[in-house]
PASEBA-1860 file (N, C-alpha, C; in nm, 3 decimals):
! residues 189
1> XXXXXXXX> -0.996/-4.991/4.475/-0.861/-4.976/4.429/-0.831/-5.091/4.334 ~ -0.800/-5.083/4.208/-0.761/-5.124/4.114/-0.877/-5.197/4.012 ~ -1.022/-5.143/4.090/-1.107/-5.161/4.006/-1.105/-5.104/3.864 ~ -1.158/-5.168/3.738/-1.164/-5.098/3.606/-1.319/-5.077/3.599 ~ -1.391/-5.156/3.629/-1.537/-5.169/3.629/-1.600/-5.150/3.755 ~ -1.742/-5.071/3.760/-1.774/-5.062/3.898/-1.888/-5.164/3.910 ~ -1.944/-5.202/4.043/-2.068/-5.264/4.038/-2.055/-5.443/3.952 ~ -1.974/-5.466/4.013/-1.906/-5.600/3.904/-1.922/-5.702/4.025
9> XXXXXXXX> -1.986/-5.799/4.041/-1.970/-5.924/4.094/-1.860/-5.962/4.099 ~ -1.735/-5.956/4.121/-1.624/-6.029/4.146/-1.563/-6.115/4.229 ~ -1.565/-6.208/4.200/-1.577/-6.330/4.328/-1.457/-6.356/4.368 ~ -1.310/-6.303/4.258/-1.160/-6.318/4.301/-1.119/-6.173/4.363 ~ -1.077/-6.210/4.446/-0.989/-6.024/4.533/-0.950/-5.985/4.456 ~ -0.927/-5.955/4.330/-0.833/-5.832/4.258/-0.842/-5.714/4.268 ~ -0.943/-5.700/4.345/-0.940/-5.521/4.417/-1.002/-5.517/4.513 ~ -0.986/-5.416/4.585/-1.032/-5.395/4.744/-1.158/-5.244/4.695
17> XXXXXXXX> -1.260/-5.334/4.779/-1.319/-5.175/4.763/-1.299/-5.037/4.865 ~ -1.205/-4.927/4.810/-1.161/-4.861/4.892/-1.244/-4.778/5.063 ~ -1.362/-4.795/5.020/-1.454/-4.732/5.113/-1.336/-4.798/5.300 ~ -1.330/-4.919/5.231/-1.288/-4.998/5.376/-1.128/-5.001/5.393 ~ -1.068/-4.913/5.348/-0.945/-4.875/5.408/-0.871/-4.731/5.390 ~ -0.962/-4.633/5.396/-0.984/-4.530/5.372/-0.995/-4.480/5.573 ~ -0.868/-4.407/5.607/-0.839/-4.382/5.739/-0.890/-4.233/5.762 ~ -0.862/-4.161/5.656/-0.876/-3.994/5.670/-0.839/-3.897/5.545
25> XXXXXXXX> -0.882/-3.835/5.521/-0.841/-3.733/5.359/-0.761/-3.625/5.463 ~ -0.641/-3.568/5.384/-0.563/-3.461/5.422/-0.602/-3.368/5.319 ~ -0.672/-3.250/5.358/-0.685/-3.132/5.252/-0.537/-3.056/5.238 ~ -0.504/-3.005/5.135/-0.393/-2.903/5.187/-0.422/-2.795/5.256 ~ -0.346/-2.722/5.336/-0.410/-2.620/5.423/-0.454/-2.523/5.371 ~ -0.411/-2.492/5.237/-0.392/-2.344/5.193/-0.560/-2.363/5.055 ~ -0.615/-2.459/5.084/-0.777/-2.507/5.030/-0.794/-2.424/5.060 ~ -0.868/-2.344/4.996/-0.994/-2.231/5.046/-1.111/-2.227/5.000
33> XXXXXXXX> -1.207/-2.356/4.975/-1.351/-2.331/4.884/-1.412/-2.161/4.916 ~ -1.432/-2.146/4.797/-1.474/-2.203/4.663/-1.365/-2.131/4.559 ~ -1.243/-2.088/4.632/-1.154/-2.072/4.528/-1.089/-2.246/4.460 ~ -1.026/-2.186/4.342/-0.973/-2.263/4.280/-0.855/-2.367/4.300 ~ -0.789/-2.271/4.409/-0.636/-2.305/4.447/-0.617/-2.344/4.540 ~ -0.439/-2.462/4.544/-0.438/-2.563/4.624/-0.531/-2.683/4.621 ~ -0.591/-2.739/4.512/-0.670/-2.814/4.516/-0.643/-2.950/4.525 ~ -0.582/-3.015/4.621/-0.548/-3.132/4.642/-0.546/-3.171/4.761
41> XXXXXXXX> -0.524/-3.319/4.775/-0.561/-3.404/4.920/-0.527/-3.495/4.911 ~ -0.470/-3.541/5.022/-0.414/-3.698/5.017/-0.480/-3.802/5.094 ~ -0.495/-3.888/5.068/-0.588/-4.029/5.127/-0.476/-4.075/5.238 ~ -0.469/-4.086/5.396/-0.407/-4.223/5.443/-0.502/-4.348/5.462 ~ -0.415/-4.410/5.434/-0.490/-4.574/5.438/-0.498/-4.660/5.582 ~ -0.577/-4.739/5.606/-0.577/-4.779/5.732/-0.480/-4.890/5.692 ~ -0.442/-4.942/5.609/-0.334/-5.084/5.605/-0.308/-5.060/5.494 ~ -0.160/-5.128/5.489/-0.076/-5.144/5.358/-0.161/-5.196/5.242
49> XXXXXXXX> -0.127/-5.166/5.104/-0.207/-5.184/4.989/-0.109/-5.317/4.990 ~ -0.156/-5.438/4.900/-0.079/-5.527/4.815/-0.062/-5.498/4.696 ~ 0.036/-5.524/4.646/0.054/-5.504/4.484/-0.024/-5.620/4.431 ~ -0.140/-5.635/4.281/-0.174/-5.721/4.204/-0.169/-5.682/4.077 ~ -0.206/-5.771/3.986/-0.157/-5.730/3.843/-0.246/-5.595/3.860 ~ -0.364/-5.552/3.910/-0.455/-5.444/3.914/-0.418/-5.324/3.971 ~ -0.361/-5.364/4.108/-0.290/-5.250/4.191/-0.141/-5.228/4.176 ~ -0.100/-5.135/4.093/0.035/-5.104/4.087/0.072/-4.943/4.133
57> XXXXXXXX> 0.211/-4.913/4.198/0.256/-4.835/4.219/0.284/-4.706/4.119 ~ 0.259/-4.579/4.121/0.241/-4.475/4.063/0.331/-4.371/4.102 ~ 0.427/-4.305/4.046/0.529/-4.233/4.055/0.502/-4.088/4.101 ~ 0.550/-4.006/4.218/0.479/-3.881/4.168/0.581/-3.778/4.094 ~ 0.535/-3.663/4.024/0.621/-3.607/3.929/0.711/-3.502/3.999 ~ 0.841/-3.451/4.035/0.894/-3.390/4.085/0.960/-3.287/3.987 ~ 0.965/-3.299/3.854/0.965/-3.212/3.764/0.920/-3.120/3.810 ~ 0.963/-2.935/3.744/0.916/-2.838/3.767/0.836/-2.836/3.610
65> XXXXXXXX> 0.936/-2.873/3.511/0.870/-2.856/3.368/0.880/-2.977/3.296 ~ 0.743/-2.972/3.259/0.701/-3.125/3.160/0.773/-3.119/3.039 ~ 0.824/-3.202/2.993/0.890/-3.237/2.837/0.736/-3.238/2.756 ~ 0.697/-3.386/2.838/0.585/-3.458/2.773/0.510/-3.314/2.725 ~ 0.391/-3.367/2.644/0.304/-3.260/2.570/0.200/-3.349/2.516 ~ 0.189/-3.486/2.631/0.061/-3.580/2.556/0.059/-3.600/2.684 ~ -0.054/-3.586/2.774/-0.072/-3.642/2.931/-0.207/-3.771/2.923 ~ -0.201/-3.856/3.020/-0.307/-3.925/3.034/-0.399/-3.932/3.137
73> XXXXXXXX> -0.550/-3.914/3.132/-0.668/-3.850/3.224/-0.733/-4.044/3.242 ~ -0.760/-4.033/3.324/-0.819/-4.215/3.363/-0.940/-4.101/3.478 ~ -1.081/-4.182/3.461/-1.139/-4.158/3.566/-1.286/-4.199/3.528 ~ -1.392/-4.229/3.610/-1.518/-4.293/3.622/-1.620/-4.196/3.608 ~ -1.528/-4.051/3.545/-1.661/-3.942/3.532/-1.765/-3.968/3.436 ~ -1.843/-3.863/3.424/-1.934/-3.830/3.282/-1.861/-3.851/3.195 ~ -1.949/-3.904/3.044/-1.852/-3.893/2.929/-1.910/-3.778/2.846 ~ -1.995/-3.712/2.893/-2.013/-3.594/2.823/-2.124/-3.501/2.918
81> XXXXXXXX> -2.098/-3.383/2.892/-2.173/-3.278/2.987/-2.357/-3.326/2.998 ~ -2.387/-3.351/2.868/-2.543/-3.402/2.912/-2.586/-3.533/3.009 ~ -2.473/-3.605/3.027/-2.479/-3.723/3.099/-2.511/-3.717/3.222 ~ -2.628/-3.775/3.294/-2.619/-3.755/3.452/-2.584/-3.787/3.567 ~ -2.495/-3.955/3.490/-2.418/-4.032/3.605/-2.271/-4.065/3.521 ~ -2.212/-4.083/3.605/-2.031/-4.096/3.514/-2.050/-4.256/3.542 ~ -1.965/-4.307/3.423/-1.906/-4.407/3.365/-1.912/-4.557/3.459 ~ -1.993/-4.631/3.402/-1.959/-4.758/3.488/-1.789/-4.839/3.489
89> XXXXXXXX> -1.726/-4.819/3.388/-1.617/-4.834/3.300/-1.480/-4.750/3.370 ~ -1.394/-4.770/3.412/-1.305/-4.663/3.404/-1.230/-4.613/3.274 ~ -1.257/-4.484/3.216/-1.242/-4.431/3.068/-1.070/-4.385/3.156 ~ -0.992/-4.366/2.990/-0.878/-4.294/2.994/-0.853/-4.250/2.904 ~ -0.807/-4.097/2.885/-0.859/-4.000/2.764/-0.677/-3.965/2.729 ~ -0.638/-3.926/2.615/-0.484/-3.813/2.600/-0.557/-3.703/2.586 ~ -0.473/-3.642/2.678/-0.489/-3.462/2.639/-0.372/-3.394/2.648 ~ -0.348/-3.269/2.607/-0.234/-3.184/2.513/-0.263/-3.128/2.668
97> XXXXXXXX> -0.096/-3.083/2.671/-0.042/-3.003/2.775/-0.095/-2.830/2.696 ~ -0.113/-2.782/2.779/-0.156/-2.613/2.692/-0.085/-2.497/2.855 ~ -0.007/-2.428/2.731/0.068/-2.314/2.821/-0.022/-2.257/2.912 ~ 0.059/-2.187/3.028/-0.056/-2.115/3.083/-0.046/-1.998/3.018 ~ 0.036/-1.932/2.959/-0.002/-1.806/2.866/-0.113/-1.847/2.786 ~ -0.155/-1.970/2.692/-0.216/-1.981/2.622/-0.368/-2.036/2.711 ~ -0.348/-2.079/2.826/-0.472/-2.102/2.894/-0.556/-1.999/2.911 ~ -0.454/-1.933/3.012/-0.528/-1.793/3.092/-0.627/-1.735/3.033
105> XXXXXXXX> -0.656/-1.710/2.861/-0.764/-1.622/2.855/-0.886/-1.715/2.842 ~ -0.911/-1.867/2.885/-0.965/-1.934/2.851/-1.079/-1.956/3.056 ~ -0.989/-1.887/3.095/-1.073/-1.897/3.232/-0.985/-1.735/3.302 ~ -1.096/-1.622/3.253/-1.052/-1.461/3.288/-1.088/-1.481/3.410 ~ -1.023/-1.336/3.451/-1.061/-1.289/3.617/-1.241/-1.349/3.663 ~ -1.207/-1.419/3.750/-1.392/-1.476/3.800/-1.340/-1.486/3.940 ~ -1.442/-1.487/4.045/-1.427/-1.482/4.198/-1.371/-1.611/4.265 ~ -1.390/-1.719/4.182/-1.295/-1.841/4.244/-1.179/-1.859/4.190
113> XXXXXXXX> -1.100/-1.779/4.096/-0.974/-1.739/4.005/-0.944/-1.624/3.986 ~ -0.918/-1.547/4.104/-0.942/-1.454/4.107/-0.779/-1.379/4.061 ~ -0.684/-1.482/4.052/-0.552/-1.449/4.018/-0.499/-1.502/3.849 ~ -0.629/-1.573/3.823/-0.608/-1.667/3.682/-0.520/-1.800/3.738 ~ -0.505/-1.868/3.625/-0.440/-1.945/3.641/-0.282/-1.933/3.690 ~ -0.203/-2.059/3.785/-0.070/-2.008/3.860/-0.003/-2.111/3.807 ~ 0.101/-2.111/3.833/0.203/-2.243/3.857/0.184/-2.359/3.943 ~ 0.099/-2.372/4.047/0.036/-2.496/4.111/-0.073/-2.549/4.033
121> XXXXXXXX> -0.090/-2.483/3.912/-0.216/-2.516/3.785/-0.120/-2.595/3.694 ~ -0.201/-2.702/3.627/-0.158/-2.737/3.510/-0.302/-2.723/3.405 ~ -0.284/-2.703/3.292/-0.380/-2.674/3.169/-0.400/-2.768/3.094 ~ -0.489/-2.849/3.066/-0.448/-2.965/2.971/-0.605/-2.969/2.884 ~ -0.583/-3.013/2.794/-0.736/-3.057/2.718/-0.734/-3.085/2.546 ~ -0.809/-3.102/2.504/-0.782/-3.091/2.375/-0.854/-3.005/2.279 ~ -0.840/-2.881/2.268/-0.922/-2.816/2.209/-0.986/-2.771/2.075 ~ -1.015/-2.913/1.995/-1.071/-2.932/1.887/-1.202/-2.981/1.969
129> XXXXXXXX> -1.183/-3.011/2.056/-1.297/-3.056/2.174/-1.347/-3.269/2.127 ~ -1.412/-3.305/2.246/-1.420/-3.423/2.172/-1.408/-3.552/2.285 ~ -1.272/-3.475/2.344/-1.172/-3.516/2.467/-1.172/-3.409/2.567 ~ -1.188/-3.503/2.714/-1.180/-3.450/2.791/-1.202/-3.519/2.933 ~ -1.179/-3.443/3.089/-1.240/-3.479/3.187/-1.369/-3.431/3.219 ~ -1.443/-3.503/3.328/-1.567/-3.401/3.310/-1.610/-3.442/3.502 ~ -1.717/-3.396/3.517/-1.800/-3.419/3.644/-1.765/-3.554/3.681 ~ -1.708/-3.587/3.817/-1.678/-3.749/3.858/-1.538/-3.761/3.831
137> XXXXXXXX> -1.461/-3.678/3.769/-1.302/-3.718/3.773/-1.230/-3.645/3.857 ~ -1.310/-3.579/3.918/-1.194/-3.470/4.017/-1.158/-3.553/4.104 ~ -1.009/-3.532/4.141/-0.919/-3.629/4.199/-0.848/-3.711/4.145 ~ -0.868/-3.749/4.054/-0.797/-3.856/3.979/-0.691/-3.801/3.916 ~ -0.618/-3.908/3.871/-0.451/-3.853/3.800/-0.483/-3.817/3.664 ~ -0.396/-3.725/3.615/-0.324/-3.706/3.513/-0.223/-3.734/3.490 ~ -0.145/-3.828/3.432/-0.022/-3.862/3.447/0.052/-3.903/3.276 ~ 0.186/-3.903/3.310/0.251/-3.954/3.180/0.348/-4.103/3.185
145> XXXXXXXX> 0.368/-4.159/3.040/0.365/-4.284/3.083/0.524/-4.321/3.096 ~ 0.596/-4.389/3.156/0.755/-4.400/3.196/0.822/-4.527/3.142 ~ 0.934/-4.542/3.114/1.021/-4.617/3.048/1.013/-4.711/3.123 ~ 1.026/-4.696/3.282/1.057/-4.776/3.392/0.957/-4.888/3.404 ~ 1.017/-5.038/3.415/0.914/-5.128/3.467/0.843/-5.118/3.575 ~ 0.900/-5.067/3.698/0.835/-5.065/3.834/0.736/-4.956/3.868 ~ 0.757/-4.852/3.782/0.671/-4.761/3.805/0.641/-4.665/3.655 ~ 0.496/-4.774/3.603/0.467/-4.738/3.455/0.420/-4.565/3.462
153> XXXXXXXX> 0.401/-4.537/3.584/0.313/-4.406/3.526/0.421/-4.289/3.668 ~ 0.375/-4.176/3.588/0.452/-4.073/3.662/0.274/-3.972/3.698 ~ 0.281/-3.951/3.798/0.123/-3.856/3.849/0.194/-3.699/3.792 ~ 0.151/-3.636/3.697/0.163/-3.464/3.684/0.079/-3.401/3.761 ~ -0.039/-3.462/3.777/-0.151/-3.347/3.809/-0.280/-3.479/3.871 ~ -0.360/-3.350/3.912/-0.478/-3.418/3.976/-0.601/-3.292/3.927 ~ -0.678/-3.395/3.849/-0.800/-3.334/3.820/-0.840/-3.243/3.910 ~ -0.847/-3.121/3.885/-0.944/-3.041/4.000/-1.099/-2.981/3.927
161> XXXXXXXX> -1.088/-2.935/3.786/-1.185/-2.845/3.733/-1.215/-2.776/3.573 ~ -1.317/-2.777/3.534/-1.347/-2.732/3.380/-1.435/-2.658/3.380 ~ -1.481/-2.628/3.245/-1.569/-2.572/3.219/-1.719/-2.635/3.179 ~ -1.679/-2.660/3.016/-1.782/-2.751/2.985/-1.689/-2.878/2.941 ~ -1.704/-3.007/2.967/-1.674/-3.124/2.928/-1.683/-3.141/2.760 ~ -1.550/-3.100/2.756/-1.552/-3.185/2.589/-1.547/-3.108/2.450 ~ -1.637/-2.947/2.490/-1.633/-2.891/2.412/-1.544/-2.798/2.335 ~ -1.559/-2.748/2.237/-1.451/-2.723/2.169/-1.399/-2.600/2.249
169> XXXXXXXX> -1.245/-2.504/2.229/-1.164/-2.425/2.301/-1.208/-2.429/2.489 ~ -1.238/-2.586/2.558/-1.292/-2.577/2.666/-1.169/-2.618/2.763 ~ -1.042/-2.620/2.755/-0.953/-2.703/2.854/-0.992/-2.732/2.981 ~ -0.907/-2.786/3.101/-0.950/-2.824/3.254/-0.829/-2.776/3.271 ~ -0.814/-2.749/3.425/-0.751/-2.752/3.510/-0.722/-2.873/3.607 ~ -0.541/-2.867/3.645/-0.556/-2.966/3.716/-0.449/-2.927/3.797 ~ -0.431/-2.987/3.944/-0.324/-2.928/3.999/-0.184/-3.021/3.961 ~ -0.081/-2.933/3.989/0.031/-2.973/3.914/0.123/-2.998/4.076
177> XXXXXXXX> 0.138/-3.155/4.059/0.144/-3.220/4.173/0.315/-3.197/4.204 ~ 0.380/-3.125/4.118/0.549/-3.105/4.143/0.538/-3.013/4.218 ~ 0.471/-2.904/4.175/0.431/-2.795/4.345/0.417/-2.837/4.402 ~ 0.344/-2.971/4.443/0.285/-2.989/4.655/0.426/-3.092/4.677 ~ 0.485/-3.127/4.585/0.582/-3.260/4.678/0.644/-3.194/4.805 ~ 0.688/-3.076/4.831/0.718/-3.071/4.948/0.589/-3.071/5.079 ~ 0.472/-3.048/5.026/0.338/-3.085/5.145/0.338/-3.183/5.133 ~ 0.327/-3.280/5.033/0.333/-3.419/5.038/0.429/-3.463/5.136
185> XXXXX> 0.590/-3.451/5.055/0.668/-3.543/5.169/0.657/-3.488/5.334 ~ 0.619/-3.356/5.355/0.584/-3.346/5.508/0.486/-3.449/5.557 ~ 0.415/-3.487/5.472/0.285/-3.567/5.548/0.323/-3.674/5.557 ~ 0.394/-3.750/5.430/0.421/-3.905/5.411/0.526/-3.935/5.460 ~ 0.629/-3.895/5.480/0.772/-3.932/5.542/0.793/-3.906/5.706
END
């Protein structure tokens, strides 16, 4: 947690390596591998996080509809589909919000989407291709960035899934985290 680099000798605490306060993952119930949907989970922690300049607090989005139309992808995946291990580096990419009218024909009827894309989906990518998430970012935020000092970032979504990384008309999917706040606040409050 609040690592930027992995595998780093760091001799000052500025981050905890999460393995060791990592209590239990909450799937949402309504997960069903190897479908698409509901794809999210929440971490409880065995002890309170500290805030450091590294570890800061993250907003989640309760919006039904995004203004924004520039989102931001952070994550330690692949940086491109031929790659066979993701990023020592933590990368952070912009990608374009994309309708789901304009998604949908971009991932047709298939057996793990078997409804297309929903409203617990968000669409994002950039499709001149170039940019993108790829293998190793699922889970991680998508988020947009906030006026507010205390809480720079607002979470939209959580990486769940793509096609091919990067390539051109290829968007991802991600879940659109204003749907689960009510599973969320059941769990956290």
């Amino acid at each position: 947690m609040g690592m930027i680099e992995k595998n780093i000798g760091n001799e000052e605490d500025d981050y905890v390596i999460i393995e060791d306060i990592i209590k239990r993952f909450i799937k949402h119930p309504d997960y069903k591998k190897p479908l698409k949907y509901n794809d999210i989970a929440l971490v409880e922690l065995t002890k309170n996080v500290e805030f450091t300049p590294f570890i800061r607090p993250a907003c989640l989005n309760v919006r039904s509809t995004l203004e924004e139309r520039s989102l931001i992808a952070v994550g330690f995946g692949k940086t491109a589909m031929e790659n066979e291990e993701g990023s020592q580096v933590l990368k952070k990419v912009t990608l374009d919000l994309i309708s789901h009218e304009e998604c949908g024909p971009y991932f047709p009827s298939r057996p793990a989407m078997k409804i297309g894309v929903v409203s617990s989906m968000l669409c994002a990518g950039f499709l001149k291709g170039g940019k993108d998430t790829c293998h190793g970012d699922s889970g991680g935020p998508i988020q947009v960035i906030l006026e507010d000092p205390y809480c720079m970032y607002s979470i939209v979504g959580v990486t769940s899934f793509g096609t091919f990384c990067g390539y051109e008309n290829s968007p991802a999917i991600y879940s659109n985290v204003s749907h689960f706040i009510p599973w969320i606040e059941e769990i956290v409050w």
